[in-house]
N, C-alpha and C positions, 0 to 999 in steps of 0.2 A: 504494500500500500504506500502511495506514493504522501509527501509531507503534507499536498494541498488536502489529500483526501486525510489523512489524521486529525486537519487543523477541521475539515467539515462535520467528523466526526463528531470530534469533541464540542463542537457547537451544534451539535443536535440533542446533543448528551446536556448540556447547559438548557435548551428551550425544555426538555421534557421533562428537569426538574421545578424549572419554570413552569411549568405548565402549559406550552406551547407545542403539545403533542402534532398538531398538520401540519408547523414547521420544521418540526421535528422529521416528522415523515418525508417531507420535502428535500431535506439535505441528506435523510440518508437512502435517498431513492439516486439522487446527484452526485454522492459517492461510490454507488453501484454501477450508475453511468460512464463517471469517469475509471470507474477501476476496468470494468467491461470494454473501452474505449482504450486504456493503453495495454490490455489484454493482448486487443488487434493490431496493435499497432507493434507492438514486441513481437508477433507469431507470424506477421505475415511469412509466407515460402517464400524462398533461393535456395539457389545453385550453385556450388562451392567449385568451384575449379579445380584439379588437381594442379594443374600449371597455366596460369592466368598468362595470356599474351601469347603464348602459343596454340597451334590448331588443338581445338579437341572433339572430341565426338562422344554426341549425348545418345547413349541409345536408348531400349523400348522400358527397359525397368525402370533408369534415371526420370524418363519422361513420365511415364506413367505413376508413379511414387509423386513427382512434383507435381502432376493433375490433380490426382486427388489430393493432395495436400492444399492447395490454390482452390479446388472443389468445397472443401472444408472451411476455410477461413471464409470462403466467400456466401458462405450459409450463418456461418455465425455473425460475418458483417449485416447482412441481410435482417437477419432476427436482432441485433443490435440499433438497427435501422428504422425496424418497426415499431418498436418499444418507445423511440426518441419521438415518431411522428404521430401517438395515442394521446400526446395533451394536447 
């Protein structure tokens, strides 16, 4: 969890003994956001080169692993996507 998302935390943790329970909910719905958000942004797929700058050849396994892999993120982008356009 990244320092912005602790510092949100903790001021959700401040409204709710406050008594400010939907604010409450609000930050820590915007911490799940953000934690979900550099989720995808840490996982997106690559391709590691063995020898960067010289010729190299991707074949059917490398390809297909990095598919699905790209196939994957691009679902949970998606479902991440959906969640942000529901307010």
């Amino acid at each position: 969890m990244s320092a912005v998302a602790e510092k949100l935390k903790d001021l959700a943790r401040i409204n709710r003994l406050g008594g400010k329970g939907a604010l409450a909910d609000a930050l820590d719905e915007a911490v799940e956001q953000l934690d979900a958000a550099t989720s995808l942004i840490r996982d997106f797929p690559f391709l590691v080169f063995a020898a960067p700058g010289t010729r190299s050849v991707v074949g059917a396994t490398e390809s297909g692993e990095y598919a699905h892999r790209l196939g994957e993120w691009t679902r949970r982008r998606e479902e991440f996507l959906q969640k942000g356009g529901k307010r």
